[in-house]
C-alpha positions as CSV (number, residue, x, y, z in Angstrom):
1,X,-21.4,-3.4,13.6
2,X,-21.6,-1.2,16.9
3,X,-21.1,2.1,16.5
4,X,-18.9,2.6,19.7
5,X,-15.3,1.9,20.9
6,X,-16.6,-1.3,22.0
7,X,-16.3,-2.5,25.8
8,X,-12.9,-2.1,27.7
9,X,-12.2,-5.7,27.7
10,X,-12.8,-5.9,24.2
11,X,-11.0,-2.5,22.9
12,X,-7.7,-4.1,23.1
13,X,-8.7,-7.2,21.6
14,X,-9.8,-5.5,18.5
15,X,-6.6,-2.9,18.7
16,X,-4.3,-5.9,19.2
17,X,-5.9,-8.0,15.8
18,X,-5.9,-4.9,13.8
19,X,-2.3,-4.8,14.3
20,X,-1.8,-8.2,13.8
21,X,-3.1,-8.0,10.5
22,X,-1.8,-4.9,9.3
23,X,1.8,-6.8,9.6
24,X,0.4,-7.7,6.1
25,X,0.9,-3.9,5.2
26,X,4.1,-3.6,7.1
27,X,5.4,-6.5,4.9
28,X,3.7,-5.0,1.9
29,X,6.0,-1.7,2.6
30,X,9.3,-3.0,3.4
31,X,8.5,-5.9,-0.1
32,X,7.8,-2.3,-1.8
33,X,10.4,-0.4,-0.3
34,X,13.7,-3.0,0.3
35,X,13.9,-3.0,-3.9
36,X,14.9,0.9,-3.5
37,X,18.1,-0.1,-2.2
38,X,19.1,-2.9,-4.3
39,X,18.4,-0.9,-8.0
40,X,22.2,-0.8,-8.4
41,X,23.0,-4.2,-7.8
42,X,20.6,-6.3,-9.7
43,X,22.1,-3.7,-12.7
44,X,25.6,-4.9,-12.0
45,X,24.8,-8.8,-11.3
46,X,22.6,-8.8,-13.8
47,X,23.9,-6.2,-16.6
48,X,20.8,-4.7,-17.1
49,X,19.3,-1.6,-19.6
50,X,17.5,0.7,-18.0
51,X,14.2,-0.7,-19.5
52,X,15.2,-4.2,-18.4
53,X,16.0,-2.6,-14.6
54,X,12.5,-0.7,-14.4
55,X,10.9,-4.0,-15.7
56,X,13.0,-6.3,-12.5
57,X,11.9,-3.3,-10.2
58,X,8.2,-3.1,-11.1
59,X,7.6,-7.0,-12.0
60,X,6.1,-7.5,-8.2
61,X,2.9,-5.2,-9.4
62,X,2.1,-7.1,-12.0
63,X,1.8,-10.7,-9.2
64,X,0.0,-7.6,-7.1
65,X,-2.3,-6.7,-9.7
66,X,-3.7,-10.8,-10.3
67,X,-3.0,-10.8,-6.4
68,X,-5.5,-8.2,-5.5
69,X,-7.9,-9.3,-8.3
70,X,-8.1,-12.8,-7.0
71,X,-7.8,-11.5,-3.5
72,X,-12.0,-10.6,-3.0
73,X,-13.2,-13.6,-4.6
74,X,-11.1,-16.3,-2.7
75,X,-11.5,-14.4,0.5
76,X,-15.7,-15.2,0.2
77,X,-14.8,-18.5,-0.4
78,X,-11.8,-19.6,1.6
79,X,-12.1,-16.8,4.5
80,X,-9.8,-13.7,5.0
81,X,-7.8,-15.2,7.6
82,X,-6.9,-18.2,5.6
83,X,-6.0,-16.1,2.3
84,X,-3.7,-13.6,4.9
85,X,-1.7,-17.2,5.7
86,X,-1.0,-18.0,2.0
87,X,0.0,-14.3,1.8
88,X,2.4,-14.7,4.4
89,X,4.1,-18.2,2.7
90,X,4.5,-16.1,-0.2
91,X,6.3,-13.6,1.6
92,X,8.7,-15.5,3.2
93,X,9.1,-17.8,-0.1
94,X,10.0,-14.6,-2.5
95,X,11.9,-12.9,0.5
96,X,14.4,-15.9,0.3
97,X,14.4,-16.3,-3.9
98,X,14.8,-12.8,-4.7
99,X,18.1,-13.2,-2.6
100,X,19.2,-16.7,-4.3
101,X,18.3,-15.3,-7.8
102,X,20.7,-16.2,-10.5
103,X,19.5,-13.9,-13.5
104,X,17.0,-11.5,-14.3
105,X,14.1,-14.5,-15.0
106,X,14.5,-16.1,-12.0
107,X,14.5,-12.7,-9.9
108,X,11.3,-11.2,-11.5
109,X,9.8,-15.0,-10.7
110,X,10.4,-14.5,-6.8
111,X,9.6,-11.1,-6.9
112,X,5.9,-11.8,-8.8
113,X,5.2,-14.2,-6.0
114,X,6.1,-11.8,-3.2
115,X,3.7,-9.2,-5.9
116,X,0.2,-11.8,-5.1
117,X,1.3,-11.6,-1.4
118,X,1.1,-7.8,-1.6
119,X,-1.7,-7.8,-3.9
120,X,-3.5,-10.2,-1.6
121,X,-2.7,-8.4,1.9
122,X,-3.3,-4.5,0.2
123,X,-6.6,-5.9,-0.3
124,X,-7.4,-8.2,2.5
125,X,-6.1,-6.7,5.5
126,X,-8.2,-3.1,5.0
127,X,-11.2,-5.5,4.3
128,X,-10.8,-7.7,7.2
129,X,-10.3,-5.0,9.6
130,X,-13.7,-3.0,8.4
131,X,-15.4,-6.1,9.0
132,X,-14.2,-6.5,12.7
133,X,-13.9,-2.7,14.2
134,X,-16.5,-0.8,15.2
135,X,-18.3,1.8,13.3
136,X,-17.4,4.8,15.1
137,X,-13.5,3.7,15.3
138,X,-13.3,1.8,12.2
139,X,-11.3,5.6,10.1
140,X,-8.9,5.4,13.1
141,X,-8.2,1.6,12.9
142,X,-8.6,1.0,9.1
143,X,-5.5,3.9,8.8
144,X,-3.2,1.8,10.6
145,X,-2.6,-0.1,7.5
146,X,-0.9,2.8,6.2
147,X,1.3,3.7,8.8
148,X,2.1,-0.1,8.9
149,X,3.1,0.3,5.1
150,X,5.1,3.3,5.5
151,X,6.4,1.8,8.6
152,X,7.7,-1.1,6.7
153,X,8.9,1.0,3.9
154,X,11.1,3.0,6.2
155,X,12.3,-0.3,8.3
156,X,13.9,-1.6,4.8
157,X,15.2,1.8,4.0
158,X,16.6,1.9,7.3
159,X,18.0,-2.1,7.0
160,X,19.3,-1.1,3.7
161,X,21.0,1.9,4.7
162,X,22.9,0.0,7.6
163,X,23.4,-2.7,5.0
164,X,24.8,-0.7,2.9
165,X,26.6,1.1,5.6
166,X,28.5,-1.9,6.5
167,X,29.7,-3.4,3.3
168,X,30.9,0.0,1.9
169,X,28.0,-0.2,-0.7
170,X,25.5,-2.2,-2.0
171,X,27.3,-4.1,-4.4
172,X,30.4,-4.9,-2.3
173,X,30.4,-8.2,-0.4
174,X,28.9,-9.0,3.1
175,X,28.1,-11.5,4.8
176,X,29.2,-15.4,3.8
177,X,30.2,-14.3,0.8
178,X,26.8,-12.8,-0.6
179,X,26.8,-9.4,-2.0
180,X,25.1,-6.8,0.3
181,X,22.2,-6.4,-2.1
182,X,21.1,-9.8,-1.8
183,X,20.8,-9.4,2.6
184,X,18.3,-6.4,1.6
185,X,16.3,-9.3,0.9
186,X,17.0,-11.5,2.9
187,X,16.2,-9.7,6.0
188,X,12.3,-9.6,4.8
189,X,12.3,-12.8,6.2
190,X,11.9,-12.2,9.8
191,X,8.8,-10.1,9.9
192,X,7.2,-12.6,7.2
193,X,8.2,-15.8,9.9
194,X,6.4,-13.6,12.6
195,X,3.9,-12.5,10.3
196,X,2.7,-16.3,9.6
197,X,2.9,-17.6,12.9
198,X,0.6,-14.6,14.6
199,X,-1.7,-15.0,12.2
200,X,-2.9,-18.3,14.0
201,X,-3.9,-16.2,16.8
202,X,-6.4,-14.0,15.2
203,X,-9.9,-15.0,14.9
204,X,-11.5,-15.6,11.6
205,X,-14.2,-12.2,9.8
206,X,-17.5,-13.0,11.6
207,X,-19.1,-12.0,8.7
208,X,-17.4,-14.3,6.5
209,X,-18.5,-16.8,8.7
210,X,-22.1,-16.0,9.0
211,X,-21.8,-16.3,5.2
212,X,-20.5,-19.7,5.4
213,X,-23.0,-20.9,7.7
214,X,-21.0,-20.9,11.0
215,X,-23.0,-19.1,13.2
216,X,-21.6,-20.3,16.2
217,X,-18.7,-20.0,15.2
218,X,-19.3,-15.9,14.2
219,X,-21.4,-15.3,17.9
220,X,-18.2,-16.6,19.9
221,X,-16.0,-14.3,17.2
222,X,-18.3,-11.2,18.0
223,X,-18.6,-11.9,21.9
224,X,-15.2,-11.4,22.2
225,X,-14.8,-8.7,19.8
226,X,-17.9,-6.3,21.7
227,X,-19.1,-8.4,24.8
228,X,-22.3,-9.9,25.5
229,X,-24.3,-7.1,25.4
230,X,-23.7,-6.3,21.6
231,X,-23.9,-9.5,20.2
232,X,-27.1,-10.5,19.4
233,X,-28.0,-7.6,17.5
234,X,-25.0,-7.5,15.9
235,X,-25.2,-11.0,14.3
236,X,-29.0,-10.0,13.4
237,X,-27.5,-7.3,11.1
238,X,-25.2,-9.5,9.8
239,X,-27.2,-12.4,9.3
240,X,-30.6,-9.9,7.4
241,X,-27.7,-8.6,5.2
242,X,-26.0,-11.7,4.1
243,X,-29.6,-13.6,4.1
244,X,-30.6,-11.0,1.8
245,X,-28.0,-11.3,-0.7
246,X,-26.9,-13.9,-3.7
247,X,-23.7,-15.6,-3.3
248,X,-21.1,-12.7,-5.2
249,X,-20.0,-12.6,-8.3
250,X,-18.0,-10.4,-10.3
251,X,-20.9,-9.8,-12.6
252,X,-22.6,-8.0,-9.8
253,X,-20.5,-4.9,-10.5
254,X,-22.3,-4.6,-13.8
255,X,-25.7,-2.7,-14.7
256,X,-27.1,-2.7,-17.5
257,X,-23.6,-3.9,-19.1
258,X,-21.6,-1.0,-17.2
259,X,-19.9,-0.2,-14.4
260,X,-21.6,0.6,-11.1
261,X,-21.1,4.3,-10.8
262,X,-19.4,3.7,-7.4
263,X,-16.9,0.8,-9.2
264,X,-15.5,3.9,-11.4
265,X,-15.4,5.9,-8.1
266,X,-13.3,2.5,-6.1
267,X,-10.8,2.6,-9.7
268,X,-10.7,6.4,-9.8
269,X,-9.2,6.3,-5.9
270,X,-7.0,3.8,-6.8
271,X,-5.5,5.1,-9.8
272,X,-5.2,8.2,-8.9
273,X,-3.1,7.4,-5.6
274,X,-0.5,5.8,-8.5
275,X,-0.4,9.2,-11.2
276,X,0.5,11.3,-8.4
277,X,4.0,9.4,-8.6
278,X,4.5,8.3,-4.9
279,X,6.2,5.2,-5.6
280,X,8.5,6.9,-8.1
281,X,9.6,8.2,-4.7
282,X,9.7,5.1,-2.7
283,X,10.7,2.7,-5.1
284,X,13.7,4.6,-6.8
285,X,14.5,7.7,-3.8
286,X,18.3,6.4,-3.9
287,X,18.4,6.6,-7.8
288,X,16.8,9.6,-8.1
289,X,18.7,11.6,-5.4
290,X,22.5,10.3,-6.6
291,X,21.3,11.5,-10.0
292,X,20.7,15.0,-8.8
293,X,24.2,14.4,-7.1
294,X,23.9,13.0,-3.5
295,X,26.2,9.7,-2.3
296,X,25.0,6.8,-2.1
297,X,25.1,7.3,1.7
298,X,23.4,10.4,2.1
299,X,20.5,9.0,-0.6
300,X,19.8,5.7,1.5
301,X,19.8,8.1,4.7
302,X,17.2,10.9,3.0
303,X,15.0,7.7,2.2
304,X,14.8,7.1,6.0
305,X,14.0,10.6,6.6
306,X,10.9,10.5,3.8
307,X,9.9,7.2,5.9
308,X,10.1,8.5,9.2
309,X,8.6,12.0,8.1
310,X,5.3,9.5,6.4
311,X,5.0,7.7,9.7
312,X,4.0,11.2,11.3
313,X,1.8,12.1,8.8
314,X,-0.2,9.3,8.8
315,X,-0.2,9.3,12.5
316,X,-1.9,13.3,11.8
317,X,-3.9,11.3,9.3
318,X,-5.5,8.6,11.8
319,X,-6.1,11.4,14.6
320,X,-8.3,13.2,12.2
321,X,-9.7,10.7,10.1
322,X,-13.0,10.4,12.5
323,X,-12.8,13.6,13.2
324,X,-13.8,15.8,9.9
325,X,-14.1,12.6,7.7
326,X,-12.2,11.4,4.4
327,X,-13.3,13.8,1.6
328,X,-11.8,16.8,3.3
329,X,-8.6,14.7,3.9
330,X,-8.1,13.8,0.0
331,X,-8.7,17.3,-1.1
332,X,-6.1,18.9,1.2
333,X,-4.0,15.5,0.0
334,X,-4.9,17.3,-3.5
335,X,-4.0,20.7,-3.0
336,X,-0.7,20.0,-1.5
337,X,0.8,17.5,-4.1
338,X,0.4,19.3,-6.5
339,X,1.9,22.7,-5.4
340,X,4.9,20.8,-4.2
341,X,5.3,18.5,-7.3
342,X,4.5,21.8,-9.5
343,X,8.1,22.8,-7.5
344,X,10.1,19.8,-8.0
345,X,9.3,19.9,-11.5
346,X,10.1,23.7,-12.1
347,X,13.4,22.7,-9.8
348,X,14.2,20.0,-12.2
349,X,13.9,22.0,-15.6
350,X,16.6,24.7,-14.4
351,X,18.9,21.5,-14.0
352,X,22.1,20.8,-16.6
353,X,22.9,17.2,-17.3
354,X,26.4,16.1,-17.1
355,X,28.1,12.7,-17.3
356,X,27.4,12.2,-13.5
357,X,23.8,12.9,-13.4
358,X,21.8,16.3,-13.4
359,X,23.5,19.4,-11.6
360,X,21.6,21.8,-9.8
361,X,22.7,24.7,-7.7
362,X,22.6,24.3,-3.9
363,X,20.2,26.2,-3.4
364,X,17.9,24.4,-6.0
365,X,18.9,21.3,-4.8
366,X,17.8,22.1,-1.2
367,X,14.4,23.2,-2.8
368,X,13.9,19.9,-4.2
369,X,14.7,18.3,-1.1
370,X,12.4,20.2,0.6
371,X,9.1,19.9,-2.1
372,X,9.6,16.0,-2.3
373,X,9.3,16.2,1.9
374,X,6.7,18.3,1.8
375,X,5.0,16.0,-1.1
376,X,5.0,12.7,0.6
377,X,3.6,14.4,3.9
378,X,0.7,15.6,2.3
379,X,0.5,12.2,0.2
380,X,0.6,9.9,3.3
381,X,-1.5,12.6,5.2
382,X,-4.1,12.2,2.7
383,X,-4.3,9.9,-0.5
384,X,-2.1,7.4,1.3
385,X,-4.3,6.1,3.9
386,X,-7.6,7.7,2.8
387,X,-7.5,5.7,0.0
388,X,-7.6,2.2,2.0
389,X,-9.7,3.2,4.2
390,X,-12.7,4.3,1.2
391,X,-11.9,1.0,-0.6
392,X,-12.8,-0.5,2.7
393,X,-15.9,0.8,3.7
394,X,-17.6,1.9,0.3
395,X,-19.2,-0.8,-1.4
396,X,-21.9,-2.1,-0.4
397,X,-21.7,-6.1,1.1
398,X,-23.2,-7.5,-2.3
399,X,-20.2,-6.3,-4.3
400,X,-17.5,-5.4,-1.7
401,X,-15.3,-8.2,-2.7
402,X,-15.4,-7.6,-6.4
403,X,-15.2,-4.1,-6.3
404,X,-12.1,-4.1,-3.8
405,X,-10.8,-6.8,-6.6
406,X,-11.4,-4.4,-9.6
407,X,-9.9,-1.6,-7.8
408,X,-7.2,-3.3,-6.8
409,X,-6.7,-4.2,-10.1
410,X,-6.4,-0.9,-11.3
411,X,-4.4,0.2,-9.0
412,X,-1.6,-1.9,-9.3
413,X,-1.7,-1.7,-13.0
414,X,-1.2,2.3,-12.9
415,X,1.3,1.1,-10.1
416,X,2.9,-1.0,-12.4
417,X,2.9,2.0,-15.5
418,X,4.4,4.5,-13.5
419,X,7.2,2.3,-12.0
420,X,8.2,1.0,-15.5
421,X,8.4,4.0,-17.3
422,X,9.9,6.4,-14.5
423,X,14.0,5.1,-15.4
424,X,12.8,5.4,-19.2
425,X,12.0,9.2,-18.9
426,X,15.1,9.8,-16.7
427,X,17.1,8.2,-19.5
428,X,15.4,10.5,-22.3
429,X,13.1,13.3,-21.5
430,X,14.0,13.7,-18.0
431,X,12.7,14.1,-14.4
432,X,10.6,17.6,-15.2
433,X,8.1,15.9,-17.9
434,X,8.0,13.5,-15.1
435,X,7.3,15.6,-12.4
436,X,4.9,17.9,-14.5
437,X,3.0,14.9,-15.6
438,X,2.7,13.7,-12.1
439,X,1.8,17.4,-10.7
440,X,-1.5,17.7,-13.4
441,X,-2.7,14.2,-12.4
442,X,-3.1,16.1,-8.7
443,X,-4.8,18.8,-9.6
444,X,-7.2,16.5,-11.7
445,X,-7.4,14.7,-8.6
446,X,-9.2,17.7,-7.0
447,X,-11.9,18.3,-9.3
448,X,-12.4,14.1,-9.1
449,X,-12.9,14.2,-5.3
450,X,-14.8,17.1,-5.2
451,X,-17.4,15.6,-7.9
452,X,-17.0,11.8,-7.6
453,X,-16.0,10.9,-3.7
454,X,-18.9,10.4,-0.9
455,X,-18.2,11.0,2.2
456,X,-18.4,7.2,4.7
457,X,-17.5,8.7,8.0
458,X,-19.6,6.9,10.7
459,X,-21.7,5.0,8.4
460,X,-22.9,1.2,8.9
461,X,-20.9,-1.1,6.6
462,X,-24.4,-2.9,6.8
463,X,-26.1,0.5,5.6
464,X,-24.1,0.8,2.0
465,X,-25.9,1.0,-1.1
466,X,-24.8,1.4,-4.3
């Protein structure tokens, strides 16, 4: 791909599709984050433990685990344009049934259908967009996913806190008759219906369709991604690599009956971005912060704070990304998780549990307040995007697909393992063996960066060898 901004006709063609498909991250966030509200009402409509309410909140990883698995391979097949469509029915689909639902079995049905549209898009949409940006720009571009998940994130804590703000609370009535829990969902469906129809408007990967055969079609798709002048060469590239190459197959991430070194690398990143807790944060911020003693009010409005301090962040993140690369991002990412969730967790130990909740002194309380802000900057400055954007752009073309597949894989199951157990330890053992567990995976994270990541600033998707 060129290594440039591409030509000023072009640069806000390429800006304009990269945000158009980063809608599948914004949906991926607000799917993520619109459950955070609503923890209190399925318990009441649907009298649940607190094993049976971790197991409702985390059941969209597990579709998102089998959705990102399946995401690489159909994508070579069918095209990433056409898989970001089905993603988008799916959305809109479990948006409406997670609303509707009856009963726990019925909910956790919608809501693993809405799990393969986020599996799909948290693999697709990063993939798709290192395919179509340039080299030198592709950091800057690829981050946008991120800020469009923590965008979306913060638009349903935001929805939910006016929800809630009108019905008196989440579990009080609304409109029609409905409880205000079940609107939370509800309102997913208008960026999913705009979601689907823009999609239309986006051209399909060029290199997917050099790989299919339809040169044509991929000259017209890069002439109007990079001009005339880039063209030719650019589809000469494409064409040596992909002429080069065996159709995929999973097996290709195998040597010698292992793991590519660089596979463990992909699954290391992913994983990691789950031990470090961050969706602990985002998926259950109201539960956790009425526990230590907040309303209900105040708790819905601190999650729009977190959201609206992660947008910055990864704003920080995309305006350096380019600059001194991704390595030095994820280490700084490191470092400052896990001083602040060291903090939290030291915070949380001094705590007294009553029949309300844990109670902390002011004082303590404000320092947790503070470390969990200061935490999920320095996540979505670093590990947040970063993350995406390596998954993106580290494999080389023969495996890319099945490596962003395994990856994904793993790191919706670690997803899935921290979101399941995080209402089991607050039950039993309490939030500091949570904190403190999710404070050492950070500073393992450091010596695993420093030792295992490669740096992919500025190189040639073209160029990547395993």
């Amino acid at each position: 791909m060129p290594s440039g901004q591409g030509q000023p006709n072009t640069t806000g063609f390429i800006i304009t599709i990269t945000f158009v498909a980063t809608l599948g991250g914004f949906l991926f966030g607000y799917d993520s984050g619109v459950i955070n509200g609503t923890v209190k009402g399925l318990q009441t409509a649907f009298d649940s433990t607190s094993a049976g309410t971790g197991f409702s909140v985390a059941s969209m990883l597990l579709g998102c685990a089998v959705g990102a698995f399946l995401a690489g391979r159909l994508a070579d097949q069918f095209g990433r344009r056409a898989l970001l469509i089905v993603s988008a029915v799916f959305f809109l689909v479990s948006a409406f049934g997670s609303g509707i639902a009856t009963s726990t079995l019925e909910f956790v049905l919608y809501r693993v259908l809405g799990g393969l549209a986020v599996g799909a898009a948290s693999v697709m949409a990063p993939a798709y967009i290192s395919e179509i940006a340039p080299a030198g720009s592709r950091g800057r571009l690829s981050s946008i996913q991120q800020v469009a998940i923590i965008t979306g994130l913060t638009a349903a804590f935001l929805s939910n806190y006016v929800i809630a703000g009108a019905a008196g609370e989440s579990t009080r009535t609304f409109w029609l008759g409905f409880e205000a829990w079940r609107w939370m969902f509800w309102m997913e469906i208008i960026p999913a219906g705009i979601f689907f129809a823009v999609l239309f408007l986006i051209p399909e990967s060029p290199r997917y369709l050099v790989a299919a055969g339809k040169t044509e079609k991929a000259r017209a798709v890069l002439t109007r991604l990079y001009g005339a002048a880039d063209v030719e060469t650019t589809l000469a590239e494409i064409e040596a690599s992909v002429s080069s190459e065996r159709a995929p197959r999973l097996a290709d991430i195998f040597e010698g009956g292992r793991l590519l070194p660089i596979v463990w690398v992909g699954i290391g990143l992913a994983v990691f971005q789950q031990l470090v807790g961050i969706n602990v944060i985002f998926y259950y911020g109201s539960v956790l912060w009425e526990f230590v003693g907040f309303t209900e009010e105040d708790s819905l409005l601190t999650n729009v704070i977190m959201g609206s301090i992660s947008i910055l962040s990864c704003l920080a993140a995309i305006a350096l990304i380019d600059r001194i690369g991704r390595k030095p991002l994820l280490l700084v990412g490191s470092v400052g998780m896990a001083l602040s969730l060291t903090t939290m967790a030291a915070v949380f130990s001094q705590a007294s549990l009553t029949d309300n909740g844990l109670s902390l002194p002011a004082e303590l309380g404000a320092v947790a307040l503070v470390a969990a802000v200061v935490y999920v900057a320095f996540f979505n400055f670093s590990w947040g995007p970063v993350m995406w954007v390596l998954l993106g752009e580290m494999f080389p073309n023969q495996i890319r697909g099945s490596g962003l597949a395994v990856s994904g894989f793993a790191q919706w199951v670690a997803n899935f393992g921290i979101t399941m157990t995080f209402p089991v330890l607050l039950a039993t053992t309490g939030l500091t063996s949570a904190y403190g567990f999710y404070a050492l995976s950070a500073f393992v994270s450091i010596a695993f960066v420093v030792k295992g990541v490669r740096e992919t600033k500025g190189m040639q998707l073209e160029a990547r060898k395993s």
